[in-house]
N, C-alpha and C positions, 0 to 999 in steps of 0.2 A: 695460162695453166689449163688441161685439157681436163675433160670432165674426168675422167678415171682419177686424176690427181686430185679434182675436189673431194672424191668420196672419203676417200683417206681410209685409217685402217679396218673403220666398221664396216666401210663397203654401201654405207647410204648413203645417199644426195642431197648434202645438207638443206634444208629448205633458205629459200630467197630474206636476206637481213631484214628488209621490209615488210614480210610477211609475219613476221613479229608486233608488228606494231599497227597492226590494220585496225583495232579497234583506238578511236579515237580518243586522246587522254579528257578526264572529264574538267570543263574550264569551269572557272571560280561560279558561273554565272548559272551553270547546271543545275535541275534541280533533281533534287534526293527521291529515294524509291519511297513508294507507301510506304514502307513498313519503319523506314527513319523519318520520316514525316509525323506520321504516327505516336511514335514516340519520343519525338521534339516536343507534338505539341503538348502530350502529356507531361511533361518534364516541366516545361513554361505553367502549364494550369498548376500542379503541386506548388509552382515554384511560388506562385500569382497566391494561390491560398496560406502556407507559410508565410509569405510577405505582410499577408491583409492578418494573420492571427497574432504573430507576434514580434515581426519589424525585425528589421535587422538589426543584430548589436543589444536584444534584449536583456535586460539583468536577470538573471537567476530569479526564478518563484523559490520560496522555502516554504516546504513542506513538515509542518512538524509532527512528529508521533510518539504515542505513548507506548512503554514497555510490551509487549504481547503482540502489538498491530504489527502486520507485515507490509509495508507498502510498495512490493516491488512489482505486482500486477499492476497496480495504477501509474508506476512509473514506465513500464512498460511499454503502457496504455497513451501514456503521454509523450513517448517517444515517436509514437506514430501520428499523433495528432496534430504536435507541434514540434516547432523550432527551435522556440523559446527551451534554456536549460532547466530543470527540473532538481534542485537540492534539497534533499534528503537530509532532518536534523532530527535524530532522537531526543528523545524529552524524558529527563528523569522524574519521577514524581516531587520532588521538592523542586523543579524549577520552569511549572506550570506556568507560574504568573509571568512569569519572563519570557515564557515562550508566548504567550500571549502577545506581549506587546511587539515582539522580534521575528516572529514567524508568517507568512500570507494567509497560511490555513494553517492549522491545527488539528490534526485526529487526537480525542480525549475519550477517554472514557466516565459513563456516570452509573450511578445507581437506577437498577431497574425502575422507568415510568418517572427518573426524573428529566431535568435539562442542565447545560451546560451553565456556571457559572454566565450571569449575567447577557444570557442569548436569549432572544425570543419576547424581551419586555422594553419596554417604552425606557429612554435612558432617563436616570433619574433629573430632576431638577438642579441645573446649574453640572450637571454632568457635559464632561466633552466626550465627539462622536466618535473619538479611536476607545471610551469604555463603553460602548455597547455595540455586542457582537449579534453577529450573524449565525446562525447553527441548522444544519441539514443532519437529520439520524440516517444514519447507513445502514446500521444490521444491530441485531440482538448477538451475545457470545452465552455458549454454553457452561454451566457453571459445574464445575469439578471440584471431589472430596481430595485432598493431597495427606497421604499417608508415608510414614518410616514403611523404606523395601520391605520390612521383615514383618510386617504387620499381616493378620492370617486377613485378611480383605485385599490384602496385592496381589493374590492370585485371580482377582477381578478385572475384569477392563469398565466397569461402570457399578454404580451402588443403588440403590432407591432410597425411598423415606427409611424405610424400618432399619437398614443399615446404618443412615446417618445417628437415629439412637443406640448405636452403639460405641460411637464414635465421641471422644469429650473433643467440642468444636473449640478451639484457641481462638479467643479475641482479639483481634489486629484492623486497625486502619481500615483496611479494605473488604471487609466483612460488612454485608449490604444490609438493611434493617430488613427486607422482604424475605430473609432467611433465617431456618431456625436459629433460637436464640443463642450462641456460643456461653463457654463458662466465664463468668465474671472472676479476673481476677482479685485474689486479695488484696493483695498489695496494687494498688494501679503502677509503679515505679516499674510494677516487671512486666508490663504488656509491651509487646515487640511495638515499632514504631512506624514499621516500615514490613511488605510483604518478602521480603527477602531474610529479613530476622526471622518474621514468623516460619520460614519454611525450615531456616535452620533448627528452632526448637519440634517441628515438627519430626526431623529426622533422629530426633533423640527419643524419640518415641511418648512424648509427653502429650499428643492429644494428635487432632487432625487438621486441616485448617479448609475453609470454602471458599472459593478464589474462581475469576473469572478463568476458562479453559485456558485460554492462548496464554494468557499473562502465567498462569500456574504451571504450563509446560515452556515457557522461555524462563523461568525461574529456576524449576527445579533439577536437580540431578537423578538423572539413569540408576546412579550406584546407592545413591541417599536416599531418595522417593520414588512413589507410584501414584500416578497419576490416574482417578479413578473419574468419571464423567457421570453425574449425578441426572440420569436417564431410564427411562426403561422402552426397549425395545426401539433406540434412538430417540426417541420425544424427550426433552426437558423437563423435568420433574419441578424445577424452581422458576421463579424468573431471572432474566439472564440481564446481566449488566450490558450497557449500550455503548455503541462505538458512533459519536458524533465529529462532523467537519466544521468546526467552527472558523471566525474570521471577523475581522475587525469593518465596520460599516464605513468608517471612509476608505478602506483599502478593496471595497465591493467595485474593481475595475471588471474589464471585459476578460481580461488571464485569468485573474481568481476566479470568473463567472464558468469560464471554459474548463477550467482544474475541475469544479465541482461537478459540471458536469459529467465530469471522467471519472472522479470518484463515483458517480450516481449509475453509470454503467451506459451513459448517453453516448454514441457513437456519430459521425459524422451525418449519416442517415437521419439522426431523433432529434424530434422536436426540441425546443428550450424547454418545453414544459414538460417534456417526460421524465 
């Protein structure tokens, strides 16, 4: 075949079959450019530290939480730190004690400047060690006045002292003794039982109620209530009920140790102690 005939209809000379393959294919034995080296070995170290934190095939931590807490930043948190799965159990208030014994950790809420049932003291005599718990305090929550929409104070975003007397406070459950005093009911048969009753007779316009923030706006409704933040000029006018991680002392393994961590804001960088 004469060269005119190879050019064919473009008219160029197609290059030589073997000049296609002049660089050498790479054999099994070659080794990879910095930059996949690089990032093997980084791959291998994650991998080396997931391994050493929570094994392969780890069971589920359950994380439990009370009404108001949000814990999707810590879950978050823990998605990066480990491997191990992280499940999320909300916690009604009647079924505290249960989550007690069923859950790793626990977020609870207490009364300002108290502690958590049974955390923080020597367990009692002839007591076993799954009833005495472990508790780390996290954060203080701000405390809000919860009003009916139509109340002339709902065109507020926050109240002070002198407001709260004008307000008749409803007696319920979760009413802290470190705040002013609510109205005694007459009859004790009609005191709500629970902060969800109370908000319902709140919206009837029967009085107000004081209620930790978070818990008072995962309670209440847009159309039914206004959420007022008992503040002036951001500061907290009250003391604020406390959001603690508690956790049962035989179950104080190396996972729970690392969870608390994460809840505490401790980042791979911080110390155990920080």
């Amino acid at each position: 075949m004469s060269a005119h005939s190879r050019r064919g209809r473009t008219g160029r000379t197609p290059k030589k079959a073997a000049s296609r393959y002049t660089q050498t294919p790479r054999s099994k034995t070659s080794k990879p450019s910095a930059k996949q080296a690089t990032a093997k070995q980084a791959a291998a170290k994650q991998a080396a530290i997931i391994s050493t934190r929570a094994g392969v095939g780890a069971p589920a931590l359950r994380l439990g939480f009370v009404r108001g807490v949000s814990p999707k930043k810590w879950a978050e948190r823990w998605a990066r730190a480990s491997a191990q799965p992280l499940e999320l159990v909300p916690v009604a208030p009647h079924e505290l004690d249960d989550a007690r014994e069923h859950v790793d950790v626990l977020l609870e809420r207490v009364s300002p400047g108290a502690e958590p049932v049974d955390a923080g003291t020597a367990a009692s005599a002839g007591a076993s060690d799954h009833q005495h718990r472990h508790a780390v305090r996290l954060y203080a929550e701000t405390v809000a006045l919860v009003v009916s929409a139509d109340h002339e104070l709902a065109a507020q975003d926050e109240v002070d002292l002198e407001d709260l007397a004008l307000v008749p406070l409803l007696d319920h459950p979760d009413h802290a003794a470190q705040w002013p005093a609510p109205l005694p009911w007459q009859d004790p048969s009609w005191a709500p039982t629970d902060s969800l009753t109370t908000l319902e007779l709140v919206a009837t316009g029967l009085g107000g109620a004081l209620l930790a923030q978070p818990l008072a706006r995962h309670l209440s409704s847009k159309r039914a209530h206004k959420v007022l933040t008992v503040t002036h000029g951001g500061q907290s006018l009250l003391p604020g009920t406390e959001i603690w991680a508690t956790w049962a002392a035989s179950r104080d393994a190396d996972d729970v140790q690392h969870l608390i961590g994460v809840l505490r804001g401790r980042t791979s960088r911080s110390s155990r102690a920080s």
